[in-house]
C-alpha positions, 0 to 999 in steps of 0.5 A: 597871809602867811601859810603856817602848814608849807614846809619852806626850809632850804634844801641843804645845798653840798658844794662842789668842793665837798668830799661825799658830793665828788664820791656820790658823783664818782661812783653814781658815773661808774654805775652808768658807764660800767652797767651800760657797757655790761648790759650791751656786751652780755646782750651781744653775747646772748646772756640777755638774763644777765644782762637785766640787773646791770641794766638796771643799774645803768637805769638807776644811776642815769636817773639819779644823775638827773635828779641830783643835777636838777635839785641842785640847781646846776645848768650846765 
């Protein structure tokens, strides 16, 4: 029988090739790199409340990274 109230629409699935994946990709990369270098060098300097926001970046594009990555389906 069939359920008339479940939402079974595919995911819209970007290809590689596209130009938003590659720039979502580039600059979701920037993020994690630029705010884990941020966050360690202001730690290390002791501007520890600097340091927070950049952190969070670093946090934030790790996990959408992730996420991207599973709901997109590649295992690499």
């Amino acid at each position: 029988m069939n359920d008339q109230h479940r939402i079974t629409a595919p995911v819209p699935h970007h290809g590689a090739g596209s130009d938003h994946y590659k720039l979502t990709s580039a600059a979701l990369w920037i993020g994690l790199i630029a705010g884990t270098v941020l966050n360690l060098g202001l730690q290390a300097v002791g501007l520890w409340v600097l340091a927070i926001p950049f952190g969070a970046i670093a946090a934030f594009s790790g996990i959408a990274l992730v996420v991207r990555a599973i709901v997109t389906g590649k295992r690499r």
